[in-house]
C-alpha positions as a printed NumPy array, in Angstrom:
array([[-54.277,  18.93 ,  11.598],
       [-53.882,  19.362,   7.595],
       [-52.292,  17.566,   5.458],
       [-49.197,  19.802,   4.64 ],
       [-48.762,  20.254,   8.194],
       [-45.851,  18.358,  10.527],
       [-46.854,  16.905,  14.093],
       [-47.166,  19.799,  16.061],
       [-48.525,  22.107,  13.779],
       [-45.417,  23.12 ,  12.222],
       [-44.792,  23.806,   8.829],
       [-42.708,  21.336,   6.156],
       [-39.301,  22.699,   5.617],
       [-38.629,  22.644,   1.956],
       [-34.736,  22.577,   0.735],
       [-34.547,  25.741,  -1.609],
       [-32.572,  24.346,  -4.479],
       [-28.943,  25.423,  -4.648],
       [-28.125,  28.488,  -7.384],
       [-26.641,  27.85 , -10.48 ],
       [-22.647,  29.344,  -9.946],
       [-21.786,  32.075, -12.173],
       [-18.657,  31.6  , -14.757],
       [-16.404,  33.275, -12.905],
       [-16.447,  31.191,  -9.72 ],
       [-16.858,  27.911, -11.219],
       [-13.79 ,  28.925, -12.528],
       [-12.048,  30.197,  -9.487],
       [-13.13 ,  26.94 ,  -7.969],
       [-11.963,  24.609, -10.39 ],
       [ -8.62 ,  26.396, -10.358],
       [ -8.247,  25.922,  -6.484],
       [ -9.012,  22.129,  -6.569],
       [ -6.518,  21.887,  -9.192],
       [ -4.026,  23.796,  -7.314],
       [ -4.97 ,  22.254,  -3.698],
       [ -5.2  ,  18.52 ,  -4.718],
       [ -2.041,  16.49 ,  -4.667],
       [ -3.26 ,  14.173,  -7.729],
       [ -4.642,  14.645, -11.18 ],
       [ -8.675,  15.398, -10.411],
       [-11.026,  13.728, -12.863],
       [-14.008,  15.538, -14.427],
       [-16.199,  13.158, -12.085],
       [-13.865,  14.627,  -8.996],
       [-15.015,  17.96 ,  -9.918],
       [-18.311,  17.412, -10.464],
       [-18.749,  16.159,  -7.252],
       [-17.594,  19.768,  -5.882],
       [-21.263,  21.06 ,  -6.507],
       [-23.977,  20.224,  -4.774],
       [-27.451,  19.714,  -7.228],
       [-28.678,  22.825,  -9.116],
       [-24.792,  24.666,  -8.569],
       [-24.119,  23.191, -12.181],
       [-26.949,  23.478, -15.217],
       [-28.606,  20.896, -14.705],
       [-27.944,  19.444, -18.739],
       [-24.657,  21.198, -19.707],
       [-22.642,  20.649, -16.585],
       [-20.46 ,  18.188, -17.513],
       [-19.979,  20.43 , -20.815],
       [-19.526,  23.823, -18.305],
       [-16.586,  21.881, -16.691],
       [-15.136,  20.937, -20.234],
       [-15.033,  24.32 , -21.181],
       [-13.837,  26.11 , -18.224],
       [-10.747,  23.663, -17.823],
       [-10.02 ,  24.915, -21.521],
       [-10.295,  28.345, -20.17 ],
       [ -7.687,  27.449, -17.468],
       [ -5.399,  25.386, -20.272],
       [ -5.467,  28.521, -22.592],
       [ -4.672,  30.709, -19.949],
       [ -0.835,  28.957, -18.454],
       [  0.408,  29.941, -22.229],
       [  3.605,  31.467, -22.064],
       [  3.703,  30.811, -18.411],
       [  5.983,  28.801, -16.345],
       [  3.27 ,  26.066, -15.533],
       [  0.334,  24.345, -18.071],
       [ -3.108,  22.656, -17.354],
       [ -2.809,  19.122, -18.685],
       [ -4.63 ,  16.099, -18.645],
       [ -3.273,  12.384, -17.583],
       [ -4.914,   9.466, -17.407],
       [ -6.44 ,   9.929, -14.031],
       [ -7.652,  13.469, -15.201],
       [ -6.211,  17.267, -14.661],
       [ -3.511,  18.906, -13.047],
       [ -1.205,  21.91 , -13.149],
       [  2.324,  21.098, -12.95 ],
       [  5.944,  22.965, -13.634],
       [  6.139,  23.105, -17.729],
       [  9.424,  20.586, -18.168],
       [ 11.66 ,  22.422, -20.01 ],
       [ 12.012,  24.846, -17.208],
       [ 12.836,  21.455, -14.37 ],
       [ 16.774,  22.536, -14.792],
       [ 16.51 ,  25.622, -12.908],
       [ 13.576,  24.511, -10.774],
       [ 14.79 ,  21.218,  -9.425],
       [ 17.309,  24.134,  -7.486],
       [ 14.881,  24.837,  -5.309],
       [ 15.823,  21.168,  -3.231],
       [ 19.306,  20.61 ,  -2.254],
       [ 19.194,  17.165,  -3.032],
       [ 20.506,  15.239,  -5.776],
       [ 17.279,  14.463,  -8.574],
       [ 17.397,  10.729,  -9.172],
       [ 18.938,   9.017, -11.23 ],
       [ 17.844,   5.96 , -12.847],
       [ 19.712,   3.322, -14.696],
       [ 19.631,   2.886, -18.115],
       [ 19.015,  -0.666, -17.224],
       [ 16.169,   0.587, -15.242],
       [ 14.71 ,   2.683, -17.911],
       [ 14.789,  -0.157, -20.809],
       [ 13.483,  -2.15 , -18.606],
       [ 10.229,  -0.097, -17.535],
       [ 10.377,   0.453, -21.57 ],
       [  9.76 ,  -3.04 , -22.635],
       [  7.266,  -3.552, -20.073],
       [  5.196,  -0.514, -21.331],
       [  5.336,  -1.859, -24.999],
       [  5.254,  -5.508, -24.648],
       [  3.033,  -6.245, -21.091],
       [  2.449,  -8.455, -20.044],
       [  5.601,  -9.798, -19.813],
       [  7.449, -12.016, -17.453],
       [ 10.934, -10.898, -15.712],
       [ 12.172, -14.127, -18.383],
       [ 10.849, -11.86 , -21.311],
       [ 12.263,  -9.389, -20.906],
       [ 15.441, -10.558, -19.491],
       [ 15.148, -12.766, -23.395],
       [ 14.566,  -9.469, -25.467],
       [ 17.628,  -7.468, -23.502],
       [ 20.032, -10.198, -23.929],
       [ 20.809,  -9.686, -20.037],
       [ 19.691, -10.438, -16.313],
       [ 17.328,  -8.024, -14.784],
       [ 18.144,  -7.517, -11.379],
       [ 15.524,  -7.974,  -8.271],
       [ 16.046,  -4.577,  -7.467],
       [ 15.108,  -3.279, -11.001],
       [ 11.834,  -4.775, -10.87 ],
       [ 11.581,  -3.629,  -6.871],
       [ 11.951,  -0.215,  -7.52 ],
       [  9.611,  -0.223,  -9.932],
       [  7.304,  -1.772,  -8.184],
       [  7.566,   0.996,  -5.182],
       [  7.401,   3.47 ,  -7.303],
       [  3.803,   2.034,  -8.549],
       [  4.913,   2.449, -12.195],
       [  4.112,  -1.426, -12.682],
       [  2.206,  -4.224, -11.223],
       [  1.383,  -7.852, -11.662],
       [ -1.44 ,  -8.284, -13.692],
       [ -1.14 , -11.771, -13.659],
       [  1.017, -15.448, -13.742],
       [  1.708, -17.377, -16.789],
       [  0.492, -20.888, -17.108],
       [  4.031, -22.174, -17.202],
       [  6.326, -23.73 , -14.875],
       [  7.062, -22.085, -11.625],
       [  3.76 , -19.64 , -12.693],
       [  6.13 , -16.122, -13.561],
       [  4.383, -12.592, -12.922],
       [  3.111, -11.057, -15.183],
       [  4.125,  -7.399, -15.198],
       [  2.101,  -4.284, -16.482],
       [  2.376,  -0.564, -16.039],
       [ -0.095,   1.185, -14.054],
       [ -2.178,   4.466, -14.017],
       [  0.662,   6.129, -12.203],
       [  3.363,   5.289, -14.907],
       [  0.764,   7.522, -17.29 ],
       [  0.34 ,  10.142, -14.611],
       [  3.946,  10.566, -13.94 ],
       [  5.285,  10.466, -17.723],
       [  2.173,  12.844, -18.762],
       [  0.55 ,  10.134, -20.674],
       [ -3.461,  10.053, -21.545],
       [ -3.08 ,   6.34 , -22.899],
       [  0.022,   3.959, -23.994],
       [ -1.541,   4.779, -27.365],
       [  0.569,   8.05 , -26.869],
       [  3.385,   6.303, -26.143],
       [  6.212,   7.119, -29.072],
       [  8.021,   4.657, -30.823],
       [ 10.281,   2.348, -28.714],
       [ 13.591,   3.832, -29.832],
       [ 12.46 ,   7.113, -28.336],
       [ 10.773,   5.992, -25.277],
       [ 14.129,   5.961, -23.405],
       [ 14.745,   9.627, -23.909],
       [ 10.761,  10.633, -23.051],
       [ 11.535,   8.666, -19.722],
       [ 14.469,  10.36 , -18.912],
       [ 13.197,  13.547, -19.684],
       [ 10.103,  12.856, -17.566],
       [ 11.972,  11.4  , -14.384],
       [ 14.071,  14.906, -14.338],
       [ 11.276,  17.394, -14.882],
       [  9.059,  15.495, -12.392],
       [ 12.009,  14.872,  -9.857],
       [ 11.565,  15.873,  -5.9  ],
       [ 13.538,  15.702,  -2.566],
       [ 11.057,  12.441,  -1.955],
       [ 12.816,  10.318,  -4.932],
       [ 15.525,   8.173,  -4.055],
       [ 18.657,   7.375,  -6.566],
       [ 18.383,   3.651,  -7.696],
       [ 21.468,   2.112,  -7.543],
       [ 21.901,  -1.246, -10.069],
       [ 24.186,  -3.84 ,  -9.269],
       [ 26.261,  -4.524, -12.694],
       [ 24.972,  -6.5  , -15.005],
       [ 25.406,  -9.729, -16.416],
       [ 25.856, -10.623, -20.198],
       [ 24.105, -13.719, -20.808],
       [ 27.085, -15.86 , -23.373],
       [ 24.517, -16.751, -26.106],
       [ 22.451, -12.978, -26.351],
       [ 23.331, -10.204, -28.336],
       [ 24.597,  -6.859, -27.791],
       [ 22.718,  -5.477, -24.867],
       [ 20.362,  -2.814, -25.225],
       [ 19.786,  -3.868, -28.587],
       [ 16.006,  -4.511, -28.777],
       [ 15.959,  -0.405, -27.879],
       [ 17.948,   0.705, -30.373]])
């Protein structure tokens, strides 16, 4: 038997390598991830679409770069955009147009406290911070369900407990609070007087029939604080 020969006298199968994809398709295939996948798809999601030799083998990373500018440059003046989040790319409905689209449910869009709000607001610009922070800063008590619903809705997290007594969370905001307010980095975040209107704005264009309305018991004025609200202002 020879050397290049299998048990039995059969030839090695050899793999032949894959084909480089044209343009075109890698960008009809990039497009239909986007538009199938129910999350933001990182470049290393779509890289791992094509199998070895489907991508050049030194510029792929580069070929994916440029087509997803192909697919940004090509939603202008139409009623969705390519943009990129912190966990990577999507298409979604372009905001200013969530008025008439949000029609399409017959349910109510949330709508979120503006308790709620400045409270998911200081987190984002002062985390971490305990429930006590912030509670200090607002002049006010934050409710348990404040911090639960934000907590469901996987816009924060505890990162953490405070060497004090009792041990307080810690709370941070998460990779979904960037995803969902269209956020790269908190480095984009603008400055905290605005931040309350870029939520609100966000909630409404990204509202669904799966969103429930958060309802806030009142609140109470601690004696000694001052005017509430007033570290937002």
């Amino acid at each position: 038997m020879q050397d290049d020969q299998q048990p039995g006298g059969l030839e090695p199968v050899t793999a032949e390598p894959a084909q480089v994809i044209d343009q075109a398709k890698l960008r009809q295939i990039i497009e239909a991830a986007l538009l199938a996948a129910d999350e933001p798809l990182s470049l290393e999601r779509l890289a791992r679409l094509f199998a070895h030799g489907e991508l050049d083998s030194e510029e792929g990373r580069a070929q994916l770069r440029s087509t997803l500018e192909e697919l940004e440059a090509d939603t202008v003046g139409r009623g969705y955009e390519l943009v990129r989040v912190a966990s990577g790319y999507r298409f979604q409905v372009r905001q200013e147009l969530s008025e008439w689209i949000g029609r399409l449910w017959e349910e109510r869009p949330p709508r979120y406290s503006r308790a709620l709000l400045e409270t998911l607001a200081l987190i984002a610009y002062r985390q971490p911070v305990t429930r006590g922070d912030i509670e200090d800063l607002r002049g006010v008590a934050v409710s348990q369900n404040i911090m639960r619903t934000l907590l469901e809705r996987d816009w924060i997290r505890v990162v953490g407990e405070r060497e004090a007594p009792g041990r307080p969370s810690l709370y941070g905001t998460t990779r979904a609070f960037l995803d969902y307010f269209n956020l790269r980095s908190l480095d984009q975040l603008p400055p905290l007087p605005e931040i309350r209107a870029l939520l609100e704005d966000a909630v409404a264009a990204n509202a669904t029939p799966a969103l429930t309305e958060a309802q806030d018991p009142p609140e109470t004025t601690s004696p000694d604080r001052d005017d509430p609200g007033s570290d937002l202002s």
